[in-house]
Each structure stands twice: as structure tokens, then as C-alpha cells.
C-alpha positions as CSV (number, residue, x, y, z in Angstrom):
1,X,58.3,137.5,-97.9
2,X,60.3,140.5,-98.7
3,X,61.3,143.2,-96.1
4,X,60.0,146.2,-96.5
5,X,63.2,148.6,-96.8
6,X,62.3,151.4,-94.4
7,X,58.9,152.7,-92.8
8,X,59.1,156.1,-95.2
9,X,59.6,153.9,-98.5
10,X,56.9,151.3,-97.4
11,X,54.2,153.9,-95.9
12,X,54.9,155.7,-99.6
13,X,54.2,152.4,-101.4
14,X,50.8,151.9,-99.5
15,X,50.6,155.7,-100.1
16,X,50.3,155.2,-103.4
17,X,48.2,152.3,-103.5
18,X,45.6,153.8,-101.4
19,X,45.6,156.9,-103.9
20,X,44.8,154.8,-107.1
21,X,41.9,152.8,-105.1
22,X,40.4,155.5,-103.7
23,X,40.4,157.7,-107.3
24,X,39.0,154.5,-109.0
25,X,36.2,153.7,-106.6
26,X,35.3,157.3,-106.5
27,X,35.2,157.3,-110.2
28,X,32.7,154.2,-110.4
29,X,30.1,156.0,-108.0
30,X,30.5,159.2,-110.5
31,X,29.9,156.7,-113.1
32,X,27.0,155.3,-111.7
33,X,25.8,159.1,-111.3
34,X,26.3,160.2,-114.4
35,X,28.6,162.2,-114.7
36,X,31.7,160.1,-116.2
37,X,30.2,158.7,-119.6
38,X,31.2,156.3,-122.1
39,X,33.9,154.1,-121.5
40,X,35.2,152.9,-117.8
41,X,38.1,150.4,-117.4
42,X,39.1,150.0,-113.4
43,X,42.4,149.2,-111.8
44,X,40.8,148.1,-108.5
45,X,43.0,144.9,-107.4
46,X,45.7,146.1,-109.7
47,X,47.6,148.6,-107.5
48,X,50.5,146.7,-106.9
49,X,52.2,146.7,-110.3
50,X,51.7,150.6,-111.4
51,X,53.0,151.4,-107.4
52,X,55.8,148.9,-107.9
53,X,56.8,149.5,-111.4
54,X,56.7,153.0,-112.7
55,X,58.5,154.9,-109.9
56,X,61.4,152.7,-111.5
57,X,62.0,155.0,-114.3
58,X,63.5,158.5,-114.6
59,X,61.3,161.2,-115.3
60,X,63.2,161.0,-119.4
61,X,61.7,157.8,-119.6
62,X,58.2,157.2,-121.4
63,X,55.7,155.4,-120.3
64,X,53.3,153.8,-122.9
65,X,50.6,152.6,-121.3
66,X,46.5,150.7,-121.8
67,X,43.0,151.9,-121.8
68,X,43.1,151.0,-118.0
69,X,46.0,153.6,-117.4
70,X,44.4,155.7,-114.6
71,X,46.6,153.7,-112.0
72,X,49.6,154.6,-114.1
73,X,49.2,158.4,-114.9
74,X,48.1,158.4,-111.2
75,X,51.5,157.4,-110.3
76,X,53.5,158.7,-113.3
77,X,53.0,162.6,-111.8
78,X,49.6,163.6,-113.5
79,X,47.5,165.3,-110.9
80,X,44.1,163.9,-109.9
81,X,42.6,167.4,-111.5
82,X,43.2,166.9,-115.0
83,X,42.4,163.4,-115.0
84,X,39.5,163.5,-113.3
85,X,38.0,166.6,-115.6
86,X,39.0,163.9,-118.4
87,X,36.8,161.5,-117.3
88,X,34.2,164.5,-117.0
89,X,34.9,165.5,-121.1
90,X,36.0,168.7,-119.9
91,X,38.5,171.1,-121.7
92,X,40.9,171.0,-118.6
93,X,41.0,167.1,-118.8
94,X,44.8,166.0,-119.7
95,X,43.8,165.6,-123.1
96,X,41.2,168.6,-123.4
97,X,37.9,166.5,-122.4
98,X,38.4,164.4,-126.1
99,X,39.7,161.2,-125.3
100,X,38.1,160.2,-121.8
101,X,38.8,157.2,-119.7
102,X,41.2,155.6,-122.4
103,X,43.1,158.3,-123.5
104,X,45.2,159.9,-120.9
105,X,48.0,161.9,-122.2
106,X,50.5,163.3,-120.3
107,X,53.4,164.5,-122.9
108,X,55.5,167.0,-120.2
109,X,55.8,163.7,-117.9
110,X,56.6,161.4,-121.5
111,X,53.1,159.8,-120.7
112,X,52.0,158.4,-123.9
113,X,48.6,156.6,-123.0
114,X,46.2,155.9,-123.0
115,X,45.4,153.8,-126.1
116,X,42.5,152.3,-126.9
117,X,43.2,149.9,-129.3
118,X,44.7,146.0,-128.1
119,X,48.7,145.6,-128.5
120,X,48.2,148.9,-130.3
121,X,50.9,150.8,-127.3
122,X,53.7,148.1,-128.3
123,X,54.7,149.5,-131.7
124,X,54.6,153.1,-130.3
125,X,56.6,151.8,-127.6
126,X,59.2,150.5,-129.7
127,X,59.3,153.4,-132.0
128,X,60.1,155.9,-128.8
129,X,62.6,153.0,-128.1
130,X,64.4,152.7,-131.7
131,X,64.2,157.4,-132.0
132,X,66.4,157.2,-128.0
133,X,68.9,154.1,-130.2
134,X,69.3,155.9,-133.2
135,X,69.9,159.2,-131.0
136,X,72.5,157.9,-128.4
137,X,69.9,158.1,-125.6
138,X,70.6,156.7,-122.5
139,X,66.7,156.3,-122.2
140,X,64.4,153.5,-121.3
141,X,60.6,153.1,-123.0
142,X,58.1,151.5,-120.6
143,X,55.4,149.4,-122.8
144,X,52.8,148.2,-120.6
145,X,50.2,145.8,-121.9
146,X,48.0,143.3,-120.9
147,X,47.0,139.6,-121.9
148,X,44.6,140.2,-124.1
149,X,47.4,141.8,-126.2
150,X,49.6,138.7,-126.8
151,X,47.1,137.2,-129.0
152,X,47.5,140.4,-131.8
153,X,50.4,140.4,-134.3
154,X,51.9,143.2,-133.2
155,X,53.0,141.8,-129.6
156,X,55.0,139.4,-131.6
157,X,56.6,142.0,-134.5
158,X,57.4,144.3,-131.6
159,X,59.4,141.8,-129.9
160,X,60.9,140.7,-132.5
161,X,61.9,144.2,-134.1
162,X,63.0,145.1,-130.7
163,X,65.3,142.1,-130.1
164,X,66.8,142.6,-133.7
165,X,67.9,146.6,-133.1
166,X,68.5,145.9,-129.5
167,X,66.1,148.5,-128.3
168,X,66.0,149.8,-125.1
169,X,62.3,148.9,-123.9
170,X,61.0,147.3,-121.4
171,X,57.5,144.9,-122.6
172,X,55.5,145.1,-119.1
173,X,52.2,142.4,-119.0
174,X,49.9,143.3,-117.1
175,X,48.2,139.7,-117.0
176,X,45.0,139.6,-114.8
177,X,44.0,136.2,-116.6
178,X,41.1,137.9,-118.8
179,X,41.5,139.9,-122.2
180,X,38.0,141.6,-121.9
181,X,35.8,138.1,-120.9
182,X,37.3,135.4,-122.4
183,X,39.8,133.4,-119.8
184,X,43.7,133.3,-120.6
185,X,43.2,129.3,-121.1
186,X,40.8,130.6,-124.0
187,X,43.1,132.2,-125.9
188,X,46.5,131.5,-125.6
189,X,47.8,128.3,-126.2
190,X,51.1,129.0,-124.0
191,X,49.5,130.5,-121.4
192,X,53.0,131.1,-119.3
193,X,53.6,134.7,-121.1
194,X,57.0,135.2,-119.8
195,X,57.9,132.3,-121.8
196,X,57.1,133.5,-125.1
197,X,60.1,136.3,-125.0
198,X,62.0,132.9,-125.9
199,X,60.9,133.1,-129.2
200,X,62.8,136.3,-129.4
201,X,65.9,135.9,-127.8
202,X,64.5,138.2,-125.0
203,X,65.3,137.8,-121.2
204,X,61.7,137.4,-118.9
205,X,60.4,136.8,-115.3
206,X,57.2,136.3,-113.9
207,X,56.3,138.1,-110.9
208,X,53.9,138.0,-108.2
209,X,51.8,141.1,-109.1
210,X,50.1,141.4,-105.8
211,X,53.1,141.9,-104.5
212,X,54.2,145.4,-104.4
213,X,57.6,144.5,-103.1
214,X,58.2,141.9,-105.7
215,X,57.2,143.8,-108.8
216,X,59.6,146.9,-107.5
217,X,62.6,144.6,-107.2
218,X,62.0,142.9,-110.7
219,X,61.4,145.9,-112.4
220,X,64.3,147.8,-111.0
221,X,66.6,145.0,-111.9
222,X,64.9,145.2,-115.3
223,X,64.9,148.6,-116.2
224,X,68.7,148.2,-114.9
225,X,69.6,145.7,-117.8
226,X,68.1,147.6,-120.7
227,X,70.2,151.1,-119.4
228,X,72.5,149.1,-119.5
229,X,72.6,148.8,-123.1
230,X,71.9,144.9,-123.2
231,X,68.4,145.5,-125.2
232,X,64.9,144.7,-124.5
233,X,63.4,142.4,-121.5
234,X,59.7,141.3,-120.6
235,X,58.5,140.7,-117.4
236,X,55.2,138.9,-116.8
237,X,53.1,140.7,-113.8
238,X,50.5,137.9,-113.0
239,X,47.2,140.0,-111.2
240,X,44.2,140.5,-111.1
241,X,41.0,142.9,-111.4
242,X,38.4,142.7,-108.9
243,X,36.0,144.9,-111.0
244,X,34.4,144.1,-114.1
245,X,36.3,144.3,-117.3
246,X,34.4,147.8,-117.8
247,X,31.3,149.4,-116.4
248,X,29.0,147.7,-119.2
249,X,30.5,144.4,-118.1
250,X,27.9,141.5,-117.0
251,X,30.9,140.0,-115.8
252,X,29.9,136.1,-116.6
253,X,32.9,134.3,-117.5
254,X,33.7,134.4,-113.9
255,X,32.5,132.8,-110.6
256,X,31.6,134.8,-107.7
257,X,33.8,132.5,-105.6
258,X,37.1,132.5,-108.2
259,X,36.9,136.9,-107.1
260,X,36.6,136.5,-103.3
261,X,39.7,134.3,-103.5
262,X,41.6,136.5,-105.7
263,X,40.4,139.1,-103.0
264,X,42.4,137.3,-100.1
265,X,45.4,138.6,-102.1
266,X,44.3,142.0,-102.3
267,X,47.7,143.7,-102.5
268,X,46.7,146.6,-100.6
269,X,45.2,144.8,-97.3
270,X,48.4,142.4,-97.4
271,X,50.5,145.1,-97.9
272,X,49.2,147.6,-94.7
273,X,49.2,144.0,-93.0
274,X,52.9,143.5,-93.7
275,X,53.8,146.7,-92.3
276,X,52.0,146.7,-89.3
277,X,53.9,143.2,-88.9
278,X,57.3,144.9,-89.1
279,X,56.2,147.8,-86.8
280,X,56.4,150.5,-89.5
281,X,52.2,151.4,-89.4
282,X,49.8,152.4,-87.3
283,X,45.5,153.4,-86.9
284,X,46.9,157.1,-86.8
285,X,48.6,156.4,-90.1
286,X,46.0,155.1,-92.2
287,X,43.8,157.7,-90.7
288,X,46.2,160.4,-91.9
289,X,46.6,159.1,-94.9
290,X,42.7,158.2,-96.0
291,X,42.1,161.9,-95.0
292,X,44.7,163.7,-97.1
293,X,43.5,161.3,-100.1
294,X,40.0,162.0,-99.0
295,X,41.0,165.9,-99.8
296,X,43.1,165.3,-102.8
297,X,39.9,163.3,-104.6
298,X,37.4,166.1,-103.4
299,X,39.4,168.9,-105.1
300,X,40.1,166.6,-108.0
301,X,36.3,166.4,-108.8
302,X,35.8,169.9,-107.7
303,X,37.9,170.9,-110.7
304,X,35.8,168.6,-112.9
305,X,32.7,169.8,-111.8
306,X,33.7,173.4,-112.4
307,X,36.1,172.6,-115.5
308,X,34.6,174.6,-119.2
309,X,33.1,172.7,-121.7
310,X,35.1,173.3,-125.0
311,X,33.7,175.9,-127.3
312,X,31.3,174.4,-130.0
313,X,33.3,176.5,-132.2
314,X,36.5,173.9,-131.5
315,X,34.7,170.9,-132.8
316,X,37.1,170.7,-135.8
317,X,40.1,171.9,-134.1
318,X,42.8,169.6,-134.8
319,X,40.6,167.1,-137.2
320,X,42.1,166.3,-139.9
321,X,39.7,167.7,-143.5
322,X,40.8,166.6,-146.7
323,X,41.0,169.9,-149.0
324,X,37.8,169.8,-152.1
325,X,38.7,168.7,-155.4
326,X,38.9,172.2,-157.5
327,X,36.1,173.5,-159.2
């Protein structure tokens, strides 16, 4: 087990956690309710690696992230408000109430997604990386994906593109053993991912993604190497959702039993655990802590709740119309 390096950097790190479950439950009982439509993709379970990982880059970075990014624009800066009045469909919503759930946009914190489409982040992500080569930037692209991707072309044109020009990104998988309900077993011949980057030259770990502690470690040492100039790396965060792929999920490719294990690694409860172990947390702590969360949520939703529909009048804004044929 890894030390915890201080009680202000570890009560931070549970900070954080707690923040990202608490906005994720909060937005499945708004679900349920009503009042968050289409599209839901949960982090629950999945704390650890957005908490670990992302705080590792400078705010010049960009982060390219999934269609279950709320954990990650959580922690990348964005403020519960906008989000939250995304997920509503309202015009104060981080991307103006049109892309919802999947599409969060952030571009003054280099936020880039939010993207809907499987593997479809990696090719952005290594177009950001190849505009900071040709430029002289000492700048490093995040690309976060998760195991469902592998299995597209692009995972493996990315890599290999990126190993070729020596880019400066850093391929994140997010691998919680399911693209949408089919099992990684299912899909993937090779189903050790980190190994794969072999292919392409490209250095890789695996790390404990429950492990808060062990994803920040890897992933500074990884962000580390690519500054560095040496080009891209992969590193293989092996998690775990304990929700449903979405809200419309009936959730039957897995047992009842196979979740309530994963549960006994929920990286938050092992986490607070740890801490209390090294003497750095208390009751009083947690209390303070759920309550300022507690406020943070409320005025996030408040701001949803009272956020302005856009104008009908804006329904083409920014839609692309292909001009008539003369005459």
C-alpha cells in the first residue's frame, strides 16, 4: 500500500472523489425525475482514475475525454453549474444546453469532451498532439478512452501515427471490463490492453484503478516521459462501474454477485479507510466535507433549474445549410 503523502493532499484526493460521487448520484435521482433526458453514462465506482490522473497535467494541457466525462470536467475545473444546466438542456450548460450528458466542452480549461462516438476522442487527441509538435510546444494531450474503444480502427492508427511523429500524448484506458454490455473476454482477443502499445513501439503499464494513489504516481511518471520529449505512452487503468452502462441499461451481462465484489474495492470507502489508518481523517472531516458538497450540488442544480431555455429563434444557430442551387 502506498502512503498517503500528507493529510492536506490525501483529504484533497477523497475531496475530490466524494465530489464526483455525490454529483453523479444526484444526477441519477434527477434522471429518474425527469428532469435530465436522453442520454446518462455514470462514473460511480470510477473516481479513482479522473482524481488520480488529471490533476497531473498543467492547465496548457488538453484533455480529450468519453461520453462518461462528468468525473473528468468535474475535476478538470468546470464548475458543477454549467454542467449540471447541461444535463438540464439549458442555454447556460457548458455547451449551451446542445450536447447533454456526452458532450461536455470546456475550451478555456482545453476540455475537449465529451464525444459521443467509440475511439472517436483518439484521433482528436493526436491531432492536438501533432498542432503542440509542429509548433515547438512543450505541451502534453490527455486522450482518455475506454475498452470498448480498442476494438475500432482508430485506437490502432492513432497509436501508430503517434509513435511514428513522436507525439506528445498520453493514450489513458479507462478499462472497467465492459464496452457497453458485452464482457472484455467478448471482444478482445488480447485482453491485457497495456500490452497492445507493443505493437507500436509504445511504452505501457497497468495500474490498479481503484487505487487513487496508484493511478497518481503512474500518471505523473507518465505525463513526465512524454514532456520530456520521448513521445507517446499508454497506461491501462483497470476499474470498474458499479452503475449500469447507461440509465436505459438492463444491465444483464453481469451477475449481481460479480458488482458486490467489485464493490469491496470501492476506491472511495478504501481510500477514507486508508486515511483514517494513517491518522490523517476524522467523523468531523467527512462531515465537513459531505456538507460543503452537499451546498456545492444544491446550487449547481439551482442554476439548472433557473437556467433559460435557448430562444426558438437559435435553432439553426451554428448548423451548418448548404446554400440552394440558383434559380
Amino acid at each position: 500500500m502506498t502512503h498517503v503523502v500528507g493529510r492536506d493532499h490525501g483529504l484533497e484526493l477523497l475531496r475530490q472523489m466524494l465530489r464526483i460521487r455525490r454529483f453523479e448520484e444526484k444526477c441519477a435521482e434527477l434522471y429518474s425525475g425527469g428532469k435530465i433526458r436522453g442520454f446518462l453514462h455514470l462514473y460511480i465506482g470510477e473516481e479513482a482514475v479522473a482524481v488520480g490522473a488529471i490533476p497531473c497535467f498543467t492547465s496548457e494541457d488538453a484533455i480529450v475525454g468519453t461520453y462518461r466525462e462528468h468525473g473528468h470536467a468535474i475535476i478538470r475545473g468546470t464548475p458543477m453549474g454549467p454542467l449540471m444546466a447541461e444535463l438540464y438542456g439549458k442555454a447556460n450548460g457548458c455547451a449551451r444546453g446542445r450536447g447533454g450528458s456526452m458532450h461536455f466542452f470546456d475550451a478555456a480549461r482545453r476540455f475537449y469532451g465529451g464525444l459521443a462516438i467509440v475511439g472517436g476522442g483518439l484521433p482528436v487527441a493526436v491531432g492536438l498532439a501533432l498542432a503542440d509538435h509542429m509548433q515547438q510546444r512543450r505541451r502534453v494531450t490527455a486522450c482518455i478512452f475506454g475498452d470498448g474503444a480498442v476494438a475500432e480502427g482508430e485506437f490502432h492508427e492513432s497509436l501508430n501515427l503517434a509513435a511514428l511523429w513522436k507525439l506528445p500524448v498520453l493514450f489513458l484506458c479507462e478499462n472497467n471490463l465492459y464496452a457497453m454490455g458485452t464482457a472484455l473476454g467478448r471482444h478482445q482477443s488480447q485482453t491485457d490492453i497495456a500490452r497492445k502499445a507493443d505493437a507500436y513501439a509504445i511504452p505501457a503499464e497497468a495500474v490498479n484503478g481503484m487505487d487513487v494513489l496508484a493511478v497518481e504516481s503512474a500518471t505523473r511518471k507518465a505525463v513526465d516521459f512524454v514532456r520530456a520529449g520521448h513521445g507517446p505512452y499508454l497506461l491501462e487503468y483497470r476499474t470498474y462501474r458499479f452503475r449500469a452502462h447507461s440509465m436505459y441499461d438492463a444491465e444483464l451481462y453481469r451477475t449481481k454477485d460479480e458488482v458486490a465484489q467489485w464493490k469491496q474495492r470501492d476506491p472511495i470507502a478504501l481510500f477514507q479507510q486508508q486515511l483514517r489508518d494513517e491518522g490523517f481523517f476524522t467523523d468531523a472531516d467527512l462531515d465537513n466535507m459531505e456538507t460543503a458538497i452537499a451546498t456545492e450540488i444544491a446550487e449547481a442544480v439551482s442554476c439548472a433549474e433557473m437556467g433559460p431555455w435557448e430562444p426558438l429563434e437559435d435553432l439553426t444557430k451554428d448548423v451548418y445549410t448548404p446554400a440552394k442551387p440558383a434559380g
